[in-house]
C-alpha positions as CSV (number, residue, x, y, z in Angstrom):
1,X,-23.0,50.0,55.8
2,X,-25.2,47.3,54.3
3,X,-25.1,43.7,55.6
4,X,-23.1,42.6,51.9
5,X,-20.8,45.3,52.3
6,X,-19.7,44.6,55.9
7,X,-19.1,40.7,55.0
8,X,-17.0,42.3,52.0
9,X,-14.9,44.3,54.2
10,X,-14.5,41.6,56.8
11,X,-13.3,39.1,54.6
12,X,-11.1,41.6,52.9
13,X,-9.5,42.3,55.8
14,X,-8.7,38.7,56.4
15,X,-7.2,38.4,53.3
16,X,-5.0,41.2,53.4
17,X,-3.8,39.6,56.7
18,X,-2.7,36.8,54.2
19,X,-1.0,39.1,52.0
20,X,2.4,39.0,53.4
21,X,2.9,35.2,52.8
22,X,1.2,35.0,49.3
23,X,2.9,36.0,46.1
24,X,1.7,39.9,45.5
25,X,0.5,39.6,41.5
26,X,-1.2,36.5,42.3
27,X,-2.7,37.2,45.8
28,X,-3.9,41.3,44.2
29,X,-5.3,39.0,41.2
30,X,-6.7,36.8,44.0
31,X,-8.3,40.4,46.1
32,X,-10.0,41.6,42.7
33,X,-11.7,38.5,41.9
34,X,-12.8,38.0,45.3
35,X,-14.4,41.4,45.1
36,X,-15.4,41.2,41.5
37,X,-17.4,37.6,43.0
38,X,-19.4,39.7,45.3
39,X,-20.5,42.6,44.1
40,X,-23.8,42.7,41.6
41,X,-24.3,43.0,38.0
42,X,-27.6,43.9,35.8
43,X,-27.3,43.7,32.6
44,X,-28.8,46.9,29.9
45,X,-32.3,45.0,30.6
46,X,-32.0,45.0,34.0
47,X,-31.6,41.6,34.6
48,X,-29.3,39.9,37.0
49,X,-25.8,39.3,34.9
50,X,-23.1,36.9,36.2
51,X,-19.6,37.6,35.5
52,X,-18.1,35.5,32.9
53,X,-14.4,34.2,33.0
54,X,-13.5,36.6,29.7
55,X,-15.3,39.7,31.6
56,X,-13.0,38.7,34.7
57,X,-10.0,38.6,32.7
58,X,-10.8,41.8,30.6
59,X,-11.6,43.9,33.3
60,X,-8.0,43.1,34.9
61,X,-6.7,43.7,32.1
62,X,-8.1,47.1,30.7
63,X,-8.6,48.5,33.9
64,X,-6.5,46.7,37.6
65,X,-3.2,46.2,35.3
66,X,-3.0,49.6,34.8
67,X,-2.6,50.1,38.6
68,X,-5.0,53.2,38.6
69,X,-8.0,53.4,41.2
70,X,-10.8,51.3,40.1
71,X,-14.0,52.5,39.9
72,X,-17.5,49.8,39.9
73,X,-18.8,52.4,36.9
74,X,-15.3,51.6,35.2
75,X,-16.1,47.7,35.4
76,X,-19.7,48.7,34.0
77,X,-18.7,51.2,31.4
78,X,-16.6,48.5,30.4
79,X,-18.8,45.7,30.1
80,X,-21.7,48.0,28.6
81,X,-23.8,46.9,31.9
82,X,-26.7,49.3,33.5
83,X,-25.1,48.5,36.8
84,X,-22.2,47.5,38.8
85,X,-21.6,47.0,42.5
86,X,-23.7,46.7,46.0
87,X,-27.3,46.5,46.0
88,X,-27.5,50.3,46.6
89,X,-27.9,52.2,43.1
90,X,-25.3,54.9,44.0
91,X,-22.2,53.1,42.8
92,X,-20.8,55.6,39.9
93,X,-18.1,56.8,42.4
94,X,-17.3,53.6,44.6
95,X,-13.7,52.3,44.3
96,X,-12.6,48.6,44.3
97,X,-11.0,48.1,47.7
98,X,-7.6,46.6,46.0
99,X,-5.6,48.0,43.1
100,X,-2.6,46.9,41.7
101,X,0.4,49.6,43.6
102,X,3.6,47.9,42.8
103,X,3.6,46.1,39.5
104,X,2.6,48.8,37.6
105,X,5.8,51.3,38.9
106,X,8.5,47.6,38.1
107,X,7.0,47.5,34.8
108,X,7.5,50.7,34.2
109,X,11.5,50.3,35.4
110,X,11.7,47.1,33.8
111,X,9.5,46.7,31.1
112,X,10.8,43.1,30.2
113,X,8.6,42.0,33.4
114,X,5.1,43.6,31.7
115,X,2.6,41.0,31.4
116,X,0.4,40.9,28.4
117,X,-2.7,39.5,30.5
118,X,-3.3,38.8,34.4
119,X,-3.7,35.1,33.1
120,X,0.1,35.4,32.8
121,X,0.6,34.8,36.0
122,X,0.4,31.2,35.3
123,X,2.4,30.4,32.3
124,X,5.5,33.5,32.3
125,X,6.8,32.1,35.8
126,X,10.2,33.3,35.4
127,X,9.0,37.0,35.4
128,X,6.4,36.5,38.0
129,X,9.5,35.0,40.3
130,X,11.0,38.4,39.5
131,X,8.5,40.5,39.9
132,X,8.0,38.6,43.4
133,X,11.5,38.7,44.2
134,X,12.1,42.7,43.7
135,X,9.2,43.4,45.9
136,X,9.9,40.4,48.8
137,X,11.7,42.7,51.7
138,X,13.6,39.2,52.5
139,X,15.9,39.1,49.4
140,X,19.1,41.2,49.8
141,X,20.8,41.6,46.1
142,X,24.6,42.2,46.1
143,X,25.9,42.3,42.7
144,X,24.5,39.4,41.2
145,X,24.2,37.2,43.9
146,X,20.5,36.8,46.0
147,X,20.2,36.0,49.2
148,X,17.0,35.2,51.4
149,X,17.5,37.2,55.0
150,X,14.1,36.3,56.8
151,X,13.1,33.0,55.7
């Protein structure tokens, strides 16, 4: 493991550790970017290619949304790039560390709670509090009525 790739893991790893009090869509939006931020792009010329906000926003939405393992050759398939990911050239089958587990399977319950981009997250509050509040262990439901256990 390359010098980039170890600084990647570490400061995954202190994210995650973070995960727990963070809100999961935003914090997993949060993990991809981070990752996204550090890896490498060329572009079909071969020249260094920096990630613009619209390629951010497309690639979680085409490909992290979906909640399927994340490939760097998805991100540069996508983006019509010659290459995606570390400095090493063997990227095709590298996966993003982070993927979207949750959302995907409450969306799929409740589709009312789909949203239509990861920029979402900002403006449809109401269903990000829901989506939060089905997945945060510390809400008991009975009938209607929620009630915080933990904090």
């Amino acid at each position: 493991m390359n010098k980039e790739e170890q600084l990647l893991e570490k400061r995954l790893i202190e994210l995650s550790n973070l995960a727990f009090s963070r809100d999961i869509v935003t914090f997993s939006d949060f993990l991809n970017l981070n990752e996204l931020n550090i890896l490498r792009a060329e572009d079909e010329n071969g020249n260094t290619y920096y990630l613009t906000y619209d390629d951010k926003v497309k690639i979680l939405d085409t490909l992290f949304m979906s909640g399927k393992e994340v490939k760097y050759s998805d991100v540069r398939d996508l983006l019509h790039l010659k290459n995606f990911g570390t400095r090493k050239q063997s990227n095709d089958n590298r996966k993003f560390n982070n993927k979207y587990t949750l959302y995907p399977r409450i969306c799929k319950l409740i589709p009312s709670l789909k949203l239509d981009s990861a920029i979402d997250i900002f403006s449809e509050n109401e269903k990000v509090k829901e989506i939060e509040e089905i997945v945060d262990p510390s809400y008991i439901v009975v009938g209607k009525n929620k009630s915080r256990c933990f904090k």
